[in-house]
PyMOL Python script that loads the backbone (N, CA, C, O; Angstrom):
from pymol import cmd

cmd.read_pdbstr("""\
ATOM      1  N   UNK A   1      15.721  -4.830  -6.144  1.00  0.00           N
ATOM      2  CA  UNK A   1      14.290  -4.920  -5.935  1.00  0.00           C
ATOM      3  C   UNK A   1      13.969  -5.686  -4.651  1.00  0.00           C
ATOM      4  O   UNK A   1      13.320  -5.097  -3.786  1.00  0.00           O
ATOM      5  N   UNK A   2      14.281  -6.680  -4.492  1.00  0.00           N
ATOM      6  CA  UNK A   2      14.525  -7.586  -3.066  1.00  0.00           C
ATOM      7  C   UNK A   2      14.796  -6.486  -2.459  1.00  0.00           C
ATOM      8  O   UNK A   2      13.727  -6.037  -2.046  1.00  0.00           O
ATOM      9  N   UNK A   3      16.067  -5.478  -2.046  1.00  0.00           N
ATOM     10  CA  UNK A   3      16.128  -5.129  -0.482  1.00  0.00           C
ATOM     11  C   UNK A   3      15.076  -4.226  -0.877  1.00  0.00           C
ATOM     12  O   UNK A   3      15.124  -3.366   0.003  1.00  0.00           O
ATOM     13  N   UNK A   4      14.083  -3.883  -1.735  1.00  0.00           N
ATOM     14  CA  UNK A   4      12.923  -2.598  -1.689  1.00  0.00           C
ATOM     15  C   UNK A   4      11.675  -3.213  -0.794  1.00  0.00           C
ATOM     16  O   UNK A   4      11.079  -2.595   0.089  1.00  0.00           O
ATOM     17  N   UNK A   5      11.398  -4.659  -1.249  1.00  0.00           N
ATOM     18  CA  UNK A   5      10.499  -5.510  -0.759  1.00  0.00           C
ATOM     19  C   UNK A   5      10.746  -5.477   0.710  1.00  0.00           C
ATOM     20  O   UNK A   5       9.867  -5.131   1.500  1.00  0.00           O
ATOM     21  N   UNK A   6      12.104  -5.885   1.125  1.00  0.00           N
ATOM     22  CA  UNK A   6      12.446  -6.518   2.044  1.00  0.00           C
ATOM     23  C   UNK A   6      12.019  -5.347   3.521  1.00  0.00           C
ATOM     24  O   UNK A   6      11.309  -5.619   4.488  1.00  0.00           O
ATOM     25  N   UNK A   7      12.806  -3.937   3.195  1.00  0.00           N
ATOM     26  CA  UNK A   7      12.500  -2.813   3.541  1.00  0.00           C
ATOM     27  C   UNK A   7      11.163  -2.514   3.825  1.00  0.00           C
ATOM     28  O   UNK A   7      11.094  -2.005   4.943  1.00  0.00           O
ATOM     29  N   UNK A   8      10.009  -2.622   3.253  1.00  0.00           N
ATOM     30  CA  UNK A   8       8.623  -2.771   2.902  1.00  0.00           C
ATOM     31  C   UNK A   8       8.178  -3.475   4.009  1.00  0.00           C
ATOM     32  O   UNK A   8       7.114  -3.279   4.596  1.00  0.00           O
ATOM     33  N   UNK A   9       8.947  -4.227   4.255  1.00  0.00           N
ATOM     34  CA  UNK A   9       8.107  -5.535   5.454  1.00  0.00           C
ATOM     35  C   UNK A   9       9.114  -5.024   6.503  1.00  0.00           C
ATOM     36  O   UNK A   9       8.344  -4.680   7.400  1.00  0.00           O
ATOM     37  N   UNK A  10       9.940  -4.850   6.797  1.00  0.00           N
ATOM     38  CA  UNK A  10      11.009  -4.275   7.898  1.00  0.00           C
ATOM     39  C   UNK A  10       9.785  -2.974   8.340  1.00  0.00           C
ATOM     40  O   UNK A  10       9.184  -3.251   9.378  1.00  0.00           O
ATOM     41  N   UNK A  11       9.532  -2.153   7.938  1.00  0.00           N
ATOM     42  CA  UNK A  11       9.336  -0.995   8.232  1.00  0.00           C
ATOM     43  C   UNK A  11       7.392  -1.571   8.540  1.00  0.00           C
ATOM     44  O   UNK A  11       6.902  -1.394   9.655  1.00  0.00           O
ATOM     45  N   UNK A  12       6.871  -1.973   7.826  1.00  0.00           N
ATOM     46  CA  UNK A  12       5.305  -2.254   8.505  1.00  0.00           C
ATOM     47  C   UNK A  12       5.704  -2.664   9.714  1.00  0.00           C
ATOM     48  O   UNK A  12       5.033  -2.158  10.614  1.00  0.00           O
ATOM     49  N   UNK A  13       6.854  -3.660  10.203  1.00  0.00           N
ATOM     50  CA  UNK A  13       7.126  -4.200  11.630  1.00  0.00           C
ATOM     51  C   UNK A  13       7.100  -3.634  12.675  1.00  0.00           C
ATOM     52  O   UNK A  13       6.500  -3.622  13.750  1.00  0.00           O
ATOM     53  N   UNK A  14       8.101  -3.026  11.990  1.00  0.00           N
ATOM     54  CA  UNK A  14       8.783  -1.756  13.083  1.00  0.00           C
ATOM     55  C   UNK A  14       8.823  -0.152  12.402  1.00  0.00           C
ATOM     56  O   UNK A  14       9.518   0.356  11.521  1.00  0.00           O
ATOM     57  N   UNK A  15       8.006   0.227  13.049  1.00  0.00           N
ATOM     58  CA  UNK A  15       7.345   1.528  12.643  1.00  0.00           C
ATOM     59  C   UNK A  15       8.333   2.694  12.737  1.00  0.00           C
ATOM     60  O   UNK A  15       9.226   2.895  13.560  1.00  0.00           O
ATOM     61  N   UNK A  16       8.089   3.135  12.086  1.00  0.00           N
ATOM     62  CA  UNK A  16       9.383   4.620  11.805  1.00  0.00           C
ATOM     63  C   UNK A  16       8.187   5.692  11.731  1.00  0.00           C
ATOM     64  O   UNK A  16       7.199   5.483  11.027  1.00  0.00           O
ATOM     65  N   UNK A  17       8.386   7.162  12.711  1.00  0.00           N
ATOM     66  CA  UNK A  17       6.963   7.703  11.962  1.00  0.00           C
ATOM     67  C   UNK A  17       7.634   9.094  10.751  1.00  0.00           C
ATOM     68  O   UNK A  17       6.962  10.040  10.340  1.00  0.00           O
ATOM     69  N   UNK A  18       9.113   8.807  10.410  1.00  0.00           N
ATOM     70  CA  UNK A  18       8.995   9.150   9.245  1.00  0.00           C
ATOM     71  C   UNK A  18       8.457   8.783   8.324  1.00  0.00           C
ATOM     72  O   UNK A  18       7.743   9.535   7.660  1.00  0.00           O
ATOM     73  N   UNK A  19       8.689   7.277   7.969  1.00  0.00           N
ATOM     74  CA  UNK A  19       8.377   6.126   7.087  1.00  0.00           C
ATOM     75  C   UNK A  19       6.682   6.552   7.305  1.00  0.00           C
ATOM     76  O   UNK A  19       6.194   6.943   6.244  1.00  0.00           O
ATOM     77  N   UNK A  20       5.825   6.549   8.333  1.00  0.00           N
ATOM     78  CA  UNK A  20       4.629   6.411   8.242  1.00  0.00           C
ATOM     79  C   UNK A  20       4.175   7.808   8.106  1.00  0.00           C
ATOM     80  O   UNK A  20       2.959   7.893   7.934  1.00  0.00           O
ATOM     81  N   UNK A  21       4.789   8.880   8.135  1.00  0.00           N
ATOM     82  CA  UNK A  21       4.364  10.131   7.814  1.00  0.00           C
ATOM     83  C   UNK A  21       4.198   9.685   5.895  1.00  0.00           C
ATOM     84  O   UNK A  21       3.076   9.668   5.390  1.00  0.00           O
ATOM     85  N   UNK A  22       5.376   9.388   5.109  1.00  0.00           N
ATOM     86  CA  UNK A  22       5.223   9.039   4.116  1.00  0.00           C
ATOM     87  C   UNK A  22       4.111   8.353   3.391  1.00  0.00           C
ATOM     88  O   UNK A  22       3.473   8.705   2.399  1.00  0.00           O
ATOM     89  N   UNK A  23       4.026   7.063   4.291  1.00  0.00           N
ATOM     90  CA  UNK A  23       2.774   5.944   3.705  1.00  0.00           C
ATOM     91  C   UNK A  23       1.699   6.642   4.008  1.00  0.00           C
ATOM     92  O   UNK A  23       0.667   6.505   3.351  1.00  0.00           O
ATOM     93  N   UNK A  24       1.812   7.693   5.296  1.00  0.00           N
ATOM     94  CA  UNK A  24       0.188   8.061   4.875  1.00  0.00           C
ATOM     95  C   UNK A  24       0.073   9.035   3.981  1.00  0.00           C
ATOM     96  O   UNK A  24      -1.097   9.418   4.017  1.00  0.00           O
ATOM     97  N   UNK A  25       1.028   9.967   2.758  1.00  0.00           N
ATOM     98  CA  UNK A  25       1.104  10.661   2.273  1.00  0.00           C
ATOM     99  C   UNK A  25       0.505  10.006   0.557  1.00  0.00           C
ATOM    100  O   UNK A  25      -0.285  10.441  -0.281  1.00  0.00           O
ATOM    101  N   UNK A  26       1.538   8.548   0.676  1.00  0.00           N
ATOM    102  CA  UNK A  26       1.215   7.682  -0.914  1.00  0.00           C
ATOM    103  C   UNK A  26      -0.041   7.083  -0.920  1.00  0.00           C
ATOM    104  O   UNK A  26      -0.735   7.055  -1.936  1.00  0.00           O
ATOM    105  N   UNK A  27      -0.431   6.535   0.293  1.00  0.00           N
ATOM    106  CA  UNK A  27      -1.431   5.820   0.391  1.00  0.00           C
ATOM    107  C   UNK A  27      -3.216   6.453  -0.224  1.00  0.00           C
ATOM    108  O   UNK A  27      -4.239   5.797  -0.417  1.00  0.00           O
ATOM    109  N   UNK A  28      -2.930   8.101  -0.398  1.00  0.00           N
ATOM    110  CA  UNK A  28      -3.966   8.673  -0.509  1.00  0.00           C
ATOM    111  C   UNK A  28      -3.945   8.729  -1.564  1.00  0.00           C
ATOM    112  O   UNK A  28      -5.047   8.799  -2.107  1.00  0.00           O
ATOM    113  N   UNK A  29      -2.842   8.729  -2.357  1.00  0.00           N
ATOM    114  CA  UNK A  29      -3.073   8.546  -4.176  1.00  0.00           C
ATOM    115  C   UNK A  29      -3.596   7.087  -4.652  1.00  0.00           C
ATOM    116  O   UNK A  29      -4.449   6.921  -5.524  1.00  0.00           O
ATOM    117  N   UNK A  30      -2.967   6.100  -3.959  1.00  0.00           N
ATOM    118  CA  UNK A  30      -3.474   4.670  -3.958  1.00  0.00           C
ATOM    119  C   UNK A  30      -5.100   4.614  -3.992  1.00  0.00           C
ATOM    120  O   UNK A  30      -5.758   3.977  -4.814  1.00  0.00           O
ATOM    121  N   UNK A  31      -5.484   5.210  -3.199  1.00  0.00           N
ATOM    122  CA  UNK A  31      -6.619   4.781  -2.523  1.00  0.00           C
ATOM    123  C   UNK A  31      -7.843   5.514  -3.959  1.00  0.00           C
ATOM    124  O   UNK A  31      -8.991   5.094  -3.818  1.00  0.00           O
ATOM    125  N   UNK A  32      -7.661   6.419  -5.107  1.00  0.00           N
ATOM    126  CA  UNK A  32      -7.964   6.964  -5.473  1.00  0.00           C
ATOM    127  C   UNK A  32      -7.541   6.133  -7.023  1.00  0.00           C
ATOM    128  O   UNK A  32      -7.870   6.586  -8.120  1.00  0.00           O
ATOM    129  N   UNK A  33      -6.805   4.925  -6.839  1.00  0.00           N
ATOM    130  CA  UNK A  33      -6.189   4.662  -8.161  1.00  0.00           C
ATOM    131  C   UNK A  33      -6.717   3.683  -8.668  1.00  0.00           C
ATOM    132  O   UNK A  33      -6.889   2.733  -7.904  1.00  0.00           O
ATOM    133  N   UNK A  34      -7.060   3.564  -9.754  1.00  0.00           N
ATOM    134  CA  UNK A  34      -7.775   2.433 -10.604  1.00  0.00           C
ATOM    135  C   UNK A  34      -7.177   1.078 -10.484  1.00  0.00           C
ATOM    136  O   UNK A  34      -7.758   0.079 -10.059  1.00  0.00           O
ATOM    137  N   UNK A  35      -5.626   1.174 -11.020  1.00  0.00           N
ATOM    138  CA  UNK A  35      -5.162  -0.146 -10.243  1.00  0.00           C
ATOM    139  C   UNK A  35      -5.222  -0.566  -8.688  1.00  0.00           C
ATOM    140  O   UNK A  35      -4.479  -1.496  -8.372  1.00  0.00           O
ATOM    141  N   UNK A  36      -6.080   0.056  -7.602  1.00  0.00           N
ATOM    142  CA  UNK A  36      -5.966  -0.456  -6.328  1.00  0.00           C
ATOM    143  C   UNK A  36      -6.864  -2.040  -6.699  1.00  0.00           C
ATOM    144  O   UNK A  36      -7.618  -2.215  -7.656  1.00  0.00           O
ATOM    145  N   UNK A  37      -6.643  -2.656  -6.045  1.00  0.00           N
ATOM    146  CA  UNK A  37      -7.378  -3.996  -6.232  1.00  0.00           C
ATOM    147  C   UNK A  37      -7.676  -4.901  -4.522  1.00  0.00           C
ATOM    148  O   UNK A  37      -6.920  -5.053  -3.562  1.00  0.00           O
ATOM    149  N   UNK A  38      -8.764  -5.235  -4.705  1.00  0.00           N
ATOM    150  CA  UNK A  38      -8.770  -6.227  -2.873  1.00  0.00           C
ATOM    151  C   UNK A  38      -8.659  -7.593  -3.361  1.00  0.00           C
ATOM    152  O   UNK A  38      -9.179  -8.027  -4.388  1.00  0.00           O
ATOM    153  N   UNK A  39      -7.728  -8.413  -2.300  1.00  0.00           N
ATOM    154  CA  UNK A  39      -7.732  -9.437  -2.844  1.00  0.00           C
ATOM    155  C   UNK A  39      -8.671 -10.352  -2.801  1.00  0.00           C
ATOM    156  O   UNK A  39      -8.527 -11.282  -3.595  1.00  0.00           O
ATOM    157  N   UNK A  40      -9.904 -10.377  -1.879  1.00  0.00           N
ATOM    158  CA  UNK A  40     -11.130 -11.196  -2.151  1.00  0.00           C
ATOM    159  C   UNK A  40     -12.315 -10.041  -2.065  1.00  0.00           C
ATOM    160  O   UNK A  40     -12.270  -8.939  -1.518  1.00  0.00           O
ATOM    161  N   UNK A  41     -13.157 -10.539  -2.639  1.00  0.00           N
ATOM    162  CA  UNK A  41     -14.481  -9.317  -2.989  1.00  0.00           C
ATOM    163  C   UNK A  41     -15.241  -8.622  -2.033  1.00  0.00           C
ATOM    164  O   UNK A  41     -15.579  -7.439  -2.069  1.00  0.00           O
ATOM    165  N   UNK A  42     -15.630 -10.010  -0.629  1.00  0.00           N
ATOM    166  CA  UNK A  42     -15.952 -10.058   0.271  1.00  0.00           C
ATOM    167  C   UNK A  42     -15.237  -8.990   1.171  1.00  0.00           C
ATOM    168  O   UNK A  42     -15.857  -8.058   1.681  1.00  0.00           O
ATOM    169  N   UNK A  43     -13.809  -9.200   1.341  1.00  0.00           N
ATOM    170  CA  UNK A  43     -13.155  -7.445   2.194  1.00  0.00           C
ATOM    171  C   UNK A  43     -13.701  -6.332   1.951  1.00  0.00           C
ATOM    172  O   UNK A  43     -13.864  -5.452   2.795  1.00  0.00           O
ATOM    173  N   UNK A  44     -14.009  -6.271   0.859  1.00  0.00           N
ATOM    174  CA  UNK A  44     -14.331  -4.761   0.336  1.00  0.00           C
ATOM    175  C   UNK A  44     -15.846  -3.934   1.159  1.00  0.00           C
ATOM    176  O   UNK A  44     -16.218  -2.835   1.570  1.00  0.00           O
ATOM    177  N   UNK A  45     -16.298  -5.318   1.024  1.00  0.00           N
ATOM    178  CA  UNK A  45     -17.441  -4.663   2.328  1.00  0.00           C
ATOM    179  C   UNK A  45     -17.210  -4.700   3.559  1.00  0.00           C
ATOM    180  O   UNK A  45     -17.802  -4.018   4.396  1.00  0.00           O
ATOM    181  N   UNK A  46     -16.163  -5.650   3.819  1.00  0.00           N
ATOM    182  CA  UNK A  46     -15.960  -5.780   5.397  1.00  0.00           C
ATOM    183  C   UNK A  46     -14.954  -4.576   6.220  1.00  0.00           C
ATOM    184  O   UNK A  46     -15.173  -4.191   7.369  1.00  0.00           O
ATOM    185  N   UNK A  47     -13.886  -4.126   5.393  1.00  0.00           N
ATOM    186  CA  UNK A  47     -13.022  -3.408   5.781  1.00  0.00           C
ATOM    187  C   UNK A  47     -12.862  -1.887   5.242  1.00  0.00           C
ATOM    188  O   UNK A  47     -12.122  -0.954   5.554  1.00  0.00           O
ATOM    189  N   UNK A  48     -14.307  -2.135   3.911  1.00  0.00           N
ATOM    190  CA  UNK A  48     -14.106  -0.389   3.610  1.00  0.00           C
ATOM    191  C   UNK A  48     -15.015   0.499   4.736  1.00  0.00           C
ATOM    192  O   UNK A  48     -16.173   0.249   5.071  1.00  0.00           O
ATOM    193  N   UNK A  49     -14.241   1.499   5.176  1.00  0.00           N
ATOM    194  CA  UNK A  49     -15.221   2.348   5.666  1.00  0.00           C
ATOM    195  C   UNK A  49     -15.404   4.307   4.741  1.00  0.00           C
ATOM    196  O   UNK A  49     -14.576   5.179   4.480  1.00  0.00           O
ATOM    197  N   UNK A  50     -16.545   4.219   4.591  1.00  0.00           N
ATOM    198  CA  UNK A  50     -16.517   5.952   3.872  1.00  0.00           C
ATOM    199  C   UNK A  50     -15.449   5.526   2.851  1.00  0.00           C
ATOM    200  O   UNK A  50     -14.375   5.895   3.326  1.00  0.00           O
ATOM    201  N   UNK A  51     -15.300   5.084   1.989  1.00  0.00           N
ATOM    202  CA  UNK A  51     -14.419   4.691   0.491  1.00  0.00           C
ATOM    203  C   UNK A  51     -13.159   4.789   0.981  1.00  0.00           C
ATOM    204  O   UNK A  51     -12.378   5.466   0.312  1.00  0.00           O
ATOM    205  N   UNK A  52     -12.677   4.183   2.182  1.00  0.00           N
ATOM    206  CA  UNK A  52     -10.979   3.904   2.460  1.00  0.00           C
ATOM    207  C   UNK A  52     -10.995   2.764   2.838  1.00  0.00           C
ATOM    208  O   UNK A  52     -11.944   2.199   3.381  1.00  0.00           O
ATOM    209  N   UNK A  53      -9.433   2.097   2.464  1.00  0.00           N
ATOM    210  CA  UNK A  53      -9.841   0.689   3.420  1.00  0.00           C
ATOM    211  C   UNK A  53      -9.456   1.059   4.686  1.00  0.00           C
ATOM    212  O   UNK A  53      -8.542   1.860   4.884  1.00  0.00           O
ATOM    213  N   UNK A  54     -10.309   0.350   5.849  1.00  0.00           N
ATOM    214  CA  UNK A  54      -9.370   0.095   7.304  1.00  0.00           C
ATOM    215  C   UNK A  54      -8.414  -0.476   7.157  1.00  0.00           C
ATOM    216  O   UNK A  54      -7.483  -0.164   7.899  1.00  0.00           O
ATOM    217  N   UNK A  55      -8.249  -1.307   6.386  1.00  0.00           N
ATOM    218  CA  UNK A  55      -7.224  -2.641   6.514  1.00  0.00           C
ATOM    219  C   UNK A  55      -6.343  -2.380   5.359  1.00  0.00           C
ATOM    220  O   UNK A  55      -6.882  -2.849   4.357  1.00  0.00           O
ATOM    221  N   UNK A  56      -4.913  -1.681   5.009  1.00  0.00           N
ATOM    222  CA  UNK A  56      -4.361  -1.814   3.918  1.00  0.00           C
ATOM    223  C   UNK A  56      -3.852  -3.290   3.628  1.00  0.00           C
ATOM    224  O   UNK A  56      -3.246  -3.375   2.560  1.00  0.00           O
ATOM    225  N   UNK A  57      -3.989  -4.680   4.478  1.00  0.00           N
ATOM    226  CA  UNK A  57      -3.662  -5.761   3.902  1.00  0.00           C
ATOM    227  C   UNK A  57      -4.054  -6.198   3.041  1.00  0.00           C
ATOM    228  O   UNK A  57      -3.485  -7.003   2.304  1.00  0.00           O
ATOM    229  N   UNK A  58      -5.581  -5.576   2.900  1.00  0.00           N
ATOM    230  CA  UNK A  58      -6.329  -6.444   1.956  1.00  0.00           C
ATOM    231  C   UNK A  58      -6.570  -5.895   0.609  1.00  0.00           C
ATOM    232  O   UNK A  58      -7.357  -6.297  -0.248  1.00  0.00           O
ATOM    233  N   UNK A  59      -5.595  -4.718   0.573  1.00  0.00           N
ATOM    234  CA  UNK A  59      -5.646  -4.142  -0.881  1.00  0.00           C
ATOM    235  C   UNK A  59      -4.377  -4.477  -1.791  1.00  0.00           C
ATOM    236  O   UNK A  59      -3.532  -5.167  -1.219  1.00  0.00           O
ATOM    237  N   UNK A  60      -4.196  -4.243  -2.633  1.00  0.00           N
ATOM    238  CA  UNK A  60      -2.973  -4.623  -3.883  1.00  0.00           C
ATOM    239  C   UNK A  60      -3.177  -3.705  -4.859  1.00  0.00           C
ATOM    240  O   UNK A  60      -4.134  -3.024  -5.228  1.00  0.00           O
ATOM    241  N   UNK A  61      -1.649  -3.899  -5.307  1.00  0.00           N
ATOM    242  CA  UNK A  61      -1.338  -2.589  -6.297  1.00  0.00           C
ATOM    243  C   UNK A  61      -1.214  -3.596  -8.239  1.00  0.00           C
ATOM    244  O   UNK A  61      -0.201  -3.917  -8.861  1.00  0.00           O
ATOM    245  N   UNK A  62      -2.482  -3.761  -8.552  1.00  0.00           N
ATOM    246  CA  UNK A  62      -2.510  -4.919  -9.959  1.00  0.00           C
ATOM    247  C   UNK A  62      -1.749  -4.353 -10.846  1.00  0.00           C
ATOM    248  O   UNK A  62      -1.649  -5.182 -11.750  1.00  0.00           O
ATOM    249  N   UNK A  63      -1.031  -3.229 -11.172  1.00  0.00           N
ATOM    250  CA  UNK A  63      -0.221  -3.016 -11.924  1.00  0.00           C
ATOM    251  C   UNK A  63       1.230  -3.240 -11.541  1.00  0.00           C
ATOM    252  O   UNK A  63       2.049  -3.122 -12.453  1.00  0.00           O
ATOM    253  N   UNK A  64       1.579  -3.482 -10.579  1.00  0.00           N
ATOM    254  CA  UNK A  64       2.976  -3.828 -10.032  1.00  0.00           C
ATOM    255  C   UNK A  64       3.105  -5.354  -9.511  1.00  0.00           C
ATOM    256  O   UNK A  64       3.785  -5.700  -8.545  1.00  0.00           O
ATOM    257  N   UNK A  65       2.294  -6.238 -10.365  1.00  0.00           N
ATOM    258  CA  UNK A  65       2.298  -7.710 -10.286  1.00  0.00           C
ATOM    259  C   UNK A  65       1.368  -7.907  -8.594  1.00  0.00           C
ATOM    260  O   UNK A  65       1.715  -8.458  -7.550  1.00  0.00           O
ATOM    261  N   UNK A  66       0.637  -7.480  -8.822  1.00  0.00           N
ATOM    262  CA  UNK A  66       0.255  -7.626  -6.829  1.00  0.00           C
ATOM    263  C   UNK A  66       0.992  -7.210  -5.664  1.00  0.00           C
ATOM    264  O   UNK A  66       0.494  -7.527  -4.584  1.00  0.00           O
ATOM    265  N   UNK A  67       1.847  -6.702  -5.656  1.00  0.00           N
ATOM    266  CA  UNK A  67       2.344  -6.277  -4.478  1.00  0.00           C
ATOM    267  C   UNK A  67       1.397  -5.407  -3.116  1.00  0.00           C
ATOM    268  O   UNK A  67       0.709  -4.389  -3.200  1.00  0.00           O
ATOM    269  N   UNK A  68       1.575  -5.913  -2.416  1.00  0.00           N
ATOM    270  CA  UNK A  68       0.755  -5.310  -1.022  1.00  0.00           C
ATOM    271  C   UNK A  68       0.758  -3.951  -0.798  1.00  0.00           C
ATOM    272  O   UNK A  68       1.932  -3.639  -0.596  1.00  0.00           O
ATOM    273  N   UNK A  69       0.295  -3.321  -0.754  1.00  0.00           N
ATOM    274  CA  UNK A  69      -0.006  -1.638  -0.661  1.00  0.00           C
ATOM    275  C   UNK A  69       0.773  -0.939   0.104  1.00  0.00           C
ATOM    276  O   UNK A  69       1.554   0.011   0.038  1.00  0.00           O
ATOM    277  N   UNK A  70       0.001  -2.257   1.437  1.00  0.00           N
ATOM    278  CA  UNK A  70       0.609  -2.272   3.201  1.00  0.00           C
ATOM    279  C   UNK A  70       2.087  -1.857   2.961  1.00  0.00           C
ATOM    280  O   UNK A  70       2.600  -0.755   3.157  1.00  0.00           O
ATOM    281  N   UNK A  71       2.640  -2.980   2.499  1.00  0.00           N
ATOM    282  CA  UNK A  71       4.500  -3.141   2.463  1.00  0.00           C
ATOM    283  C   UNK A  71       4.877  -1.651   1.157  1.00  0.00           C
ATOM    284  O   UNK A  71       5.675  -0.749   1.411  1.00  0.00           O
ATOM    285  N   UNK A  72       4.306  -1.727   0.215  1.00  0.00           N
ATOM    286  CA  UNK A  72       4.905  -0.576  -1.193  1.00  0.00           C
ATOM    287  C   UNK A  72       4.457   0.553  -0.841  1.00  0.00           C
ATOM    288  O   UNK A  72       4.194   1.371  -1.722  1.00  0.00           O
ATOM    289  N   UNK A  73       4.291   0.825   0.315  1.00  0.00           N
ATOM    290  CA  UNK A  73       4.042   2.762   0.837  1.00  0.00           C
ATOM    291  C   UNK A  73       4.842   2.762   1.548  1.00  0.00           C
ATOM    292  O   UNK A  73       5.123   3.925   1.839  1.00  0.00           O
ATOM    293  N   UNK A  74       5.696   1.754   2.270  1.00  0.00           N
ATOM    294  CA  UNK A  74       6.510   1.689   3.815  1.00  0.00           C
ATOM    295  C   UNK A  74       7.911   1.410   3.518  1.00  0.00           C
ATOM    296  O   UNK A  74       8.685   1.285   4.467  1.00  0.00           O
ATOM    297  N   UNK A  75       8.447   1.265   2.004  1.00  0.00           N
ATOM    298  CA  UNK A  75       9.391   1.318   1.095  1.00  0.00           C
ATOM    299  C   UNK A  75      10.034   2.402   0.792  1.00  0.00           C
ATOM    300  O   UNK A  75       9.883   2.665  -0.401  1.00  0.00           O
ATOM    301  N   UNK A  76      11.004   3.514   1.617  1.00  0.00           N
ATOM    302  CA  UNK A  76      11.207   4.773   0.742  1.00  0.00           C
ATOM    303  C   UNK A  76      11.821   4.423  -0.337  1.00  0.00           C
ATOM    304  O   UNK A  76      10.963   5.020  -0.987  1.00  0.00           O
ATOM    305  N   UNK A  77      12.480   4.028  -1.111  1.00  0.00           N
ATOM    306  CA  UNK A  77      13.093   3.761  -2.209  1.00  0.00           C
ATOM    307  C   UNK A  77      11.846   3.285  -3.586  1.00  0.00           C
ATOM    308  O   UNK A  77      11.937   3.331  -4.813  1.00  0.00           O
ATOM    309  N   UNK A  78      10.915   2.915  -2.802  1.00  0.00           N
ATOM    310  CA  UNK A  78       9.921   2.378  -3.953  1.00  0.00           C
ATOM    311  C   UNK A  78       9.529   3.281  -4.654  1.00  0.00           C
ATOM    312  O   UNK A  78      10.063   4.350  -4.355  1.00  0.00           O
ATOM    313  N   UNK A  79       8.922   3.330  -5.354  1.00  0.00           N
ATOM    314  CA  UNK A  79       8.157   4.081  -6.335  1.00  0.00           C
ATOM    315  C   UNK A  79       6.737   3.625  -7.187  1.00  0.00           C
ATOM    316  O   UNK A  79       6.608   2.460  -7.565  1.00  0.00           O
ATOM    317  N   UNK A  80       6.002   4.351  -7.372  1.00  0.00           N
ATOM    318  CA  UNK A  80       4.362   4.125  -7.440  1.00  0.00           C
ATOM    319  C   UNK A  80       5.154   3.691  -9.238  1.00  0.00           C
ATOM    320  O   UNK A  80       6.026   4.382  -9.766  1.00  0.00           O
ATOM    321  N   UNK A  81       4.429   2.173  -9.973  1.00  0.00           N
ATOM    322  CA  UNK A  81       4.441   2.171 -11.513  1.00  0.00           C
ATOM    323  C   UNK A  81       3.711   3.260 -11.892  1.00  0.00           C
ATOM    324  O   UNK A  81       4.452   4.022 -12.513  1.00  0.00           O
ATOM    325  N   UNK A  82       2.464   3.738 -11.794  1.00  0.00           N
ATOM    326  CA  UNK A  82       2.327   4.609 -12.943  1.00  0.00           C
ATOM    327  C   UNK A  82       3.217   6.237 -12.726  1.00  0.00           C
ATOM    328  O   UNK A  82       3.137   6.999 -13.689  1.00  0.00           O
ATOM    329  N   UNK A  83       4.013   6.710 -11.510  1.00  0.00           N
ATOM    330  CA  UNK A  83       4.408   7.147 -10.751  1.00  0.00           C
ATOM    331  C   UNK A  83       3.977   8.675 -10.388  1.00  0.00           C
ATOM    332  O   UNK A  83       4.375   9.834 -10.505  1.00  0.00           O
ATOM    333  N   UNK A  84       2.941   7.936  -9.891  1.00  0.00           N
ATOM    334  CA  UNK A  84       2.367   9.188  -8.787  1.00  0.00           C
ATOM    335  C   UNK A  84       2.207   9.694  -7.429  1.00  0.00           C
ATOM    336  O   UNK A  84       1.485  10.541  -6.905  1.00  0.00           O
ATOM    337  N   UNK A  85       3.368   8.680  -6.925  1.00  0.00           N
ATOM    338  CA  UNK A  85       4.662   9.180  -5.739  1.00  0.00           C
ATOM    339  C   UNK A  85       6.238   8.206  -6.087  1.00  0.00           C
ATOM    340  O   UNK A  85       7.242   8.389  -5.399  1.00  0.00           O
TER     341      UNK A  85
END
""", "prot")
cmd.dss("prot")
cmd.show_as("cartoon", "prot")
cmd.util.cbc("prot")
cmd.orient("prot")
C-alpha cells in the first residue's frame, strides 16, 4: 500500500502523460461520486468551476480514509474502494 501512495505522489511530480491520460479518465467518475469530499467548505466555492473542481488538492476520497484524489488517480496500481476504476 505504501509503494501505491508513494507512486501517487511520484507521478503528480513528475508527470507521465500516460499516467495523466489515466487520471483524467478516473477523475471523471470521482467527480460524480458521493464519497468525493473538500477538505474545507470554503474551497468548494473558491475552486469549483461549472460542478468540477479546478483544484484536485482540495478534494478527498471519504471512503478510502481521506486520501487525496490528486495523488489516488496518478497511482496505476490503485484502485477506486467502491471500484469504479
Amino acid at each position: 500500500m505504501l509503494f501505491r501512495i508513494l507512486q501517487g505522489w511520484f507521478y503528480y511530480f513528475f508527470k507521465s502523460p500516460k499516467v495523466e491520460e489515466l487520471a483524467k479518465k478516473r477523475i471523471l467518475f470521482c467527480l460524480n461520486c458521493k464519497y468525493l469530499k473538500w477538505y474545507r467548505k470554503k474551497d468548494q466555492w473558491l475552486y469549483q468551476d461549472h460542478g468540477m473542481p479546478m483544484n484536485t488538492n482540495k478534494v478527498y476520497c471519504s471512503k478510502c480514509m481521506g486520501c487525496p484524489i490528486s495523488k489516488k488517480i496518478r497511482s496505476p496500481k490503485e484502485r477506486c474502494p467502491i471500484k469504479k476504476w
